[in-house]
C-alpha positions in Angstrom: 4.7 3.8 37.6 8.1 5.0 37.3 10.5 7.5 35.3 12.0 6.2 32.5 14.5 8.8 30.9 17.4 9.3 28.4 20.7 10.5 29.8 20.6 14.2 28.8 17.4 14.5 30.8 17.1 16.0 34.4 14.8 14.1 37.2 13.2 16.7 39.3 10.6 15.8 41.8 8.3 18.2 42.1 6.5 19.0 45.6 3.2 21.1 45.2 -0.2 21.4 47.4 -1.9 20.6 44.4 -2.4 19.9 40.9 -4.7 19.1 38.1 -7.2 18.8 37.4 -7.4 20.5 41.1 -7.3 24.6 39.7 -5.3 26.9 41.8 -2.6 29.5 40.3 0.3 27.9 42.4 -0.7 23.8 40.5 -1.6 26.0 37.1 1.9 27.7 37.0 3.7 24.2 38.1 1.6 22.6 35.4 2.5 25.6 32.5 6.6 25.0 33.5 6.5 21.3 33.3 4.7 21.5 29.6 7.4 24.4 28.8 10.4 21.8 29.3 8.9 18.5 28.5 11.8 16.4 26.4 14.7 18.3 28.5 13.8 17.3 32.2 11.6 14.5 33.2 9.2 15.5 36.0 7.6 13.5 38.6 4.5 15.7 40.7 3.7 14.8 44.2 0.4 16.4 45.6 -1.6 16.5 48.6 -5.2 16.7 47.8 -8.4 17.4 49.3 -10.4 15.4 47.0 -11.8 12.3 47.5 -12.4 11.5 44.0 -8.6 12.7 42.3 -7.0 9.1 41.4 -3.7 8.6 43.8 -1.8 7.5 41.0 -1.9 9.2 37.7 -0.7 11.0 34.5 -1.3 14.2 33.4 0.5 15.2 29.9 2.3 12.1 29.8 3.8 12.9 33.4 3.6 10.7 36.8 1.3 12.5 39.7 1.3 10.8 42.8 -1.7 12.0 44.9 -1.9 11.5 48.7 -5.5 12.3 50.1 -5.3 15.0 53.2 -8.4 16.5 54.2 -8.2 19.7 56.7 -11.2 18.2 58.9 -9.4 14.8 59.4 -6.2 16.0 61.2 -5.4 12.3 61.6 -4.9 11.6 57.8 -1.6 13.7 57.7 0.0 10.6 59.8 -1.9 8.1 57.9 -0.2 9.6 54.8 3.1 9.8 55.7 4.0 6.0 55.2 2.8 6.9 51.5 4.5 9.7 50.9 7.9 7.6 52.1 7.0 5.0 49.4 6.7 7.9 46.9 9.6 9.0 47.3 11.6 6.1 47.5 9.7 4.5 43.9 11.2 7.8 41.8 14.2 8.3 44.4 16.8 6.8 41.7 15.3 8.4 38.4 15.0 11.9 40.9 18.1 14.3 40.6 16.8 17.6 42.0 13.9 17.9 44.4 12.1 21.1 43.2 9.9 22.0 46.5 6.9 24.6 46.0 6.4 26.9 48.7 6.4 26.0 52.7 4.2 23.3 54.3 4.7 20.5 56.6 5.3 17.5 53.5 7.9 20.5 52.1 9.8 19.9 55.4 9.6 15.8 55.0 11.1 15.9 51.4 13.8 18.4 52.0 14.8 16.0 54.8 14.4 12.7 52.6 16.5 15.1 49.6 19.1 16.0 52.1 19.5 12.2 53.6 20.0 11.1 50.1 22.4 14.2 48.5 19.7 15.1 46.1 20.2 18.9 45.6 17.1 21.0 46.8 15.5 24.0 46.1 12.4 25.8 47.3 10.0 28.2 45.9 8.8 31.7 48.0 5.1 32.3 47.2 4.1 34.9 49.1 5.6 37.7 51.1 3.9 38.0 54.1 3.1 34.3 54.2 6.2 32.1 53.2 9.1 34.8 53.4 11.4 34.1 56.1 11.4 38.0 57.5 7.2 36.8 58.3 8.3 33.2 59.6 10.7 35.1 62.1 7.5 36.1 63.6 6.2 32.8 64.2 7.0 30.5 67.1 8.2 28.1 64.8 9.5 30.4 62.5 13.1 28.9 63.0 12.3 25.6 62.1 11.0 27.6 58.5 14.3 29.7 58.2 16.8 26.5 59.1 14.6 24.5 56.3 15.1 27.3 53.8 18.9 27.8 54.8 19.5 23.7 54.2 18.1 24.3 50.7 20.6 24.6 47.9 18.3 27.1 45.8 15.3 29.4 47.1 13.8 30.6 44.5 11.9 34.2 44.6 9.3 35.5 42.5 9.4 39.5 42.9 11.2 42.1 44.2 9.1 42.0 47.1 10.1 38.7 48.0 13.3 38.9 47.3 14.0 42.1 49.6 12.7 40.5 52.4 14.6 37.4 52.3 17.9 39.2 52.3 16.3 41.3 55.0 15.9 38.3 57.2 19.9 37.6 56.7 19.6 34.4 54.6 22.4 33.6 52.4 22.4 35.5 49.7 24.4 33.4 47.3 21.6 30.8 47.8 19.1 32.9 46.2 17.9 33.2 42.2 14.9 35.4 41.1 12.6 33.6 38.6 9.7 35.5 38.3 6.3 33.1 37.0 5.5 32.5 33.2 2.5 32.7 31.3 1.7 30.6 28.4 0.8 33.7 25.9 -0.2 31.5 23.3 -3.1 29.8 25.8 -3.9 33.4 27.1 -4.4 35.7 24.4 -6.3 38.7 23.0 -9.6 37.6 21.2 -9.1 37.7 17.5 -12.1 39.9 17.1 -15.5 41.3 18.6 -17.3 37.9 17.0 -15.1 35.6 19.3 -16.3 38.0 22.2 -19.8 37.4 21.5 -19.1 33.1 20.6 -17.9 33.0 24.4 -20.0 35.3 25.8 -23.0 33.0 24.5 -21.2 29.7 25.4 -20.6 30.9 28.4 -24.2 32.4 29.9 -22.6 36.2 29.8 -24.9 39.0 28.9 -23.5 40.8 25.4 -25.4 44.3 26.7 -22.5 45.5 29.4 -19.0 45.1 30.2 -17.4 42.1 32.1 -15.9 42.5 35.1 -13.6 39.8 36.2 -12.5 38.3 39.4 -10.2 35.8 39.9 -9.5 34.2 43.0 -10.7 32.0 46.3 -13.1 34.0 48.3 -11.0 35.1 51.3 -10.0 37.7 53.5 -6.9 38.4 52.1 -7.9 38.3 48.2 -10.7 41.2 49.2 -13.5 39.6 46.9 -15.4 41.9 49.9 -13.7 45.5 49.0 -14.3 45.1 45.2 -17.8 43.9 46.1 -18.3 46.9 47.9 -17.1 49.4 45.2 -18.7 47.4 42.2 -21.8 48.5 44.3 -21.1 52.2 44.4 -20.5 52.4 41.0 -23.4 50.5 39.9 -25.8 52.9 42.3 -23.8 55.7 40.1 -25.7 54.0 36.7 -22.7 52.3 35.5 -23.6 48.8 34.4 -21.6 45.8 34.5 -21.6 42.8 35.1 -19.1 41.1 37.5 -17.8 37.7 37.2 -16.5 35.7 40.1 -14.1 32.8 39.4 -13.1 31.0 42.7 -13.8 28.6 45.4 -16.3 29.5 47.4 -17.1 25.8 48.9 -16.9 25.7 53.0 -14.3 22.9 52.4 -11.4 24.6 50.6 -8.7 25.7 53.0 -8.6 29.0 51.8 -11.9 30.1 51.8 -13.6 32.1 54.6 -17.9 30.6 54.6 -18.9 33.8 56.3 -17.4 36.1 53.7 -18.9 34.1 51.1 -22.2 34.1 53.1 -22.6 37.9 53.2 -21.4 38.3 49.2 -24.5 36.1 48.1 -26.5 37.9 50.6 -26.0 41.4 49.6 -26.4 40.2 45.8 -29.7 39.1 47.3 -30.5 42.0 48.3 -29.9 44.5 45.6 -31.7 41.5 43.7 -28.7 41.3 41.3 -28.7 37.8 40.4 -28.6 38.7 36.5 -25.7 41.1 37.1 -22.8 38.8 39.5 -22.1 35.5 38.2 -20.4 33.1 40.5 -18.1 30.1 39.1 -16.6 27.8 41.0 -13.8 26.3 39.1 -13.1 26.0 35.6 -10.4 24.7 33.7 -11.0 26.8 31.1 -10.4 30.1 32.5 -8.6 32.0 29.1 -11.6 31.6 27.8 -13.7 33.6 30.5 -10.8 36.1 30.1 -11.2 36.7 26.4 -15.0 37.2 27.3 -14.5 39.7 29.9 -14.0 43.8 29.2 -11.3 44.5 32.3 -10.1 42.4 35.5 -9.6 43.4 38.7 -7.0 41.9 41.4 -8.2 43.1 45.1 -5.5 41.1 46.9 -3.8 42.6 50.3 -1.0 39.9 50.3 0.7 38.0 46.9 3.8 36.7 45.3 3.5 37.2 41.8 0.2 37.3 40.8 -0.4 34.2 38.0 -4.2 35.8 37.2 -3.0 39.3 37.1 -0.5 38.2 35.0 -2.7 36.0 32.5 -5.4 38.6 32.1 -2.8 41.2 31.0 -2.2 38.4 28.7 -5.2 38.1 27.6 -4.8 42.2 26.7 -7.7 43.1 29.6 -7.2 46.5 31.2 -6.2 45.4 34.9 -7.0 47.5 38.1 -4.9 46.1 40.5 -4.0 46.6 44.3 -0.8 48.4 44.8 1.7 45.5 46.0 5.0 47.1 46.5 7.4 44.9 44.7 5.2 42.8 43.3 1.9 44.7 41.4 3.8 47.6 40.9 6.9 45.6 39.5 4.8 44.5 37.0 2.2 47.7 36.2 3.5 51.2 35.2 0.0 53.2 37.0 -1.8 54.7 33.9 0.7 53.2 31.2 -0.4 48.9 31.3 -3.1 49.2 33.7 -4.0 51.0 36.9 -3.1 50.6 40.8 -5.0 51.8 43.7 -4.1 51.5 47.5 -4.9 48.0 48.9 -8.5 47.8 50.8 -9.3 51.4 49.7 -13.0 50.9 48.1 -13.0 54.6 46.9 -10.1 54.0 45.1 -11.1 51.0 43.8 -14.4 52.4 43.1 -12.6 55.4 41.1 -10.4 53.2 39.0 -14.0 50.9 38.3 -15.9 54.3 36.5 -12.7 55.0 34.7 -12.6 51.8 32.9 -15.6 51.3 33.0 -16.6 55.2 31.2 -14.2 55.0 28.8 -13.3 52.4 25.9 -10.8 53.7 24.7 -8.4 53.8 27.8 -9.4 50.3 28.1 -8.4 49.2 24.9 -5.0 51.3 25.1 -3.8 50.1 28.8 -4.9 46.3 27.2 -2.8 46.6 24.5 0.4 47.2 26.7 -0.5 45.3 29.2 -0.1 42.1 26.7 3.2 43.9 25.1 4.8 43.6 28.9 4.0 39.7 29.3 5.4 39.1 26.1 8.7 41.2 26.6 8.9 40.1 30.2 6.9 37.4 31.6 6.5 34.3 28.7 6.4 31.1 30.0 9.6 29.9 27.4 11.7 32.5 29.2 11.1 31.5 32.9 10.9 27.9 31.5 15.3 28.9 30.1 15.6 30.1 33.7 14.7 27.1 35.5 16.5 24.8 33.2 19.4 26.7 33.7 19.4 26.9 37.5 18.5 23.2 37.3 21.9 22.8 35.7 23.9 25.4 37.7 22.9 23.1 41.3 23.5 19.9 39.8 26.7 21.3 38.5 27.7 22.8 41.8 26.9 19.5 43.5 29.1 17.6 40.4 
């Protein structure tokens, strides 16, 4: 399985934890750019996975993805796939001009060394300050193995503000950097065309048509505080405002990013109240617009992002969003009270506040909806980050000559 391309097209090897039919914002967003400039660059996706049952070799939209089976409780696999991941990249090494390297990880280090031993230009995505940034690697003991890898690169690529201001905080060459914030396909993720597609999905989909749906996106950890938001969905609901709250994410021991014991006491206090009918749990669907166009506002309870890709495609989707305040990165993309509504990150009384707003009032829903979808499509569509990357693509392979 190879690349096979004309000679206007540009070879780019992607490098990503994961990607589909695996459903995570980072492999979503990878998976919306590649679509966006299929015919103009011709991509090649390697992924580590976690899943037994993912084939190793395969296509997805007419593109090669080369998986290369890791799991976290078999330590020994990541030397067992290295020999693989050599072969990988030698197979698509001639068709591969750039080497396009999504966030920071042990396999990211590998290829930018394979990249730099064969002159392929490289560049590496941030994606998430607080995580990935090198003013947070500094902190680590290895955090100068991190910084030198991001230094060799030719491009690092930043998302937000946020991200951005701490890698020029850290000292890191600044003529190394571009700001590509992520895309969202707005034709995928869109307002429903009336209340009778409301009521279609909300049948499909097992949702009670009597009370507002509130929506949840993201794995059940610490850091995404699935907790806080439980908490002040609870005090409003004691208050006798009814909802119903959705929660889309992994919640299976297994997934790397998920914390059992926070899980364990969610389903236990739902338990409790004996509110089975009124939290919904899904644990990964490839469908999630259509959840979106079901659901009456979203909320993002994060304490650390990037650029949020679900906060961004429910704004999309025109849903009134309550969002953590994120400096450089929520509040780069909400105006408080204008396209949606901010409160202070792990503050359940705020959050709790900003829940019986929305949640009192129609209106103010359907207002901060309607301009939250007017800022995607003036800022954030997937065809103008898609003209970015293109041209970047073009600007390192030109600099290299």
């Amino acid at each position: 399985m190879g690349i096979m391309r004309s000679k206007d097209e540009c070879g780019v090897m992607m490098v990503i934890g994961a990607y589909h039919p695996e459903v995570s914002g980072g492999a979503a967003q990878c998976r919306t750019l590649v679509r966006a400039l299929s015919g103009r660059v011709r991509f090649v996706i390697m992924a580590t996975t976690h899943e037994p049952q993912n084939l190793c070799m395969d296509r997805v939209d007419g593109v090669p993805v080369e998986r290369v089976l890791i799991r976290l409780k078999r330590p020994w696999e990541k030397l067992a796939a290295l020999p693989r991941m050599l072969r990988i990249f030698a197979r698509y090494r001639s068709a591969t001009d750039i080497v396009h390297l999504h966030g920071l990880s042990q396999k990211i280090l590998l290829f930018l060394i394979l990249a730099k031993a064969c002159r392929k230009p490289t560049l590496i995505l941030l994606t998430s300050a607080g995580a990935d940034d090198p003013l947070t690697l500094r902190g680590r003991f290895d955090g100068w193995i991190w910084c030198r890898a991001l230094a060799f690169a030719d491009r690092v690529v930043s998302l937000s503000p946020a991200l951005t201001a701490r890698y020029l905080a850290a000292g890191m060459p600044t003529e190394r950097l571009a700001v590509i914030p992520n895309g969202v396909d707005t034709g995928r993720f869109r307002p429903p065309r009336d209340p009778g597609e409301v009521r279609s999905l909300r049948l499909k989909l097992g949702l009670p048509e009597d009370r507002p749906v509130l929506t949840y996106v993201g794995h059940f950890s610490r850091e995404k505080g699935s907790g806080t938001l439980l908490e002040a969905w609870k005090q409003v609901r004691a208050e006798g405002h009814r909802s119903t709250l959705l929660l889309i994410g992994a919640t299976v021991p297994g997934h790397y990013e998920v914390d059992p014991s926070l899980v364990c006491w969610i389903r236990g206090e739902v338990r409790r109240l004996g509110a089975e009918d009124e939290v919904r749990f899904v644990e990964r669907t490839p469908e999630i617009e259509q959840y979106l166009r079901a659901s009456d506002l979203f909320v993002l309870s994060s304490l650390r992002e990037g650029l949020p890709n679900a906060l961004l495609e429910a704004m999309a989707t025109g849903l009134p969003c309550l969002a953590s305040r994120l400096p450089g990165i929520t509040d780069w993309v909400i105006d408080n009270g204008v396209n949606g509504l901010l409160f202070t990150p792990g503050e359940k009384e705020e959050l709790a506040k900003g829940l019986r707003e929305l949640l009192a009032d129609p209106r103010l829903r359907k207002e901060l909806g309607r301009a939250a979808r007017w800022t995607i499509e003036e800022r954030f569509p997937i065809e103008h980050v898609a003209e970015q990357y293109l041209a970047l693509y073009r600007e390192v392979l030109g600099a290299r000559g």
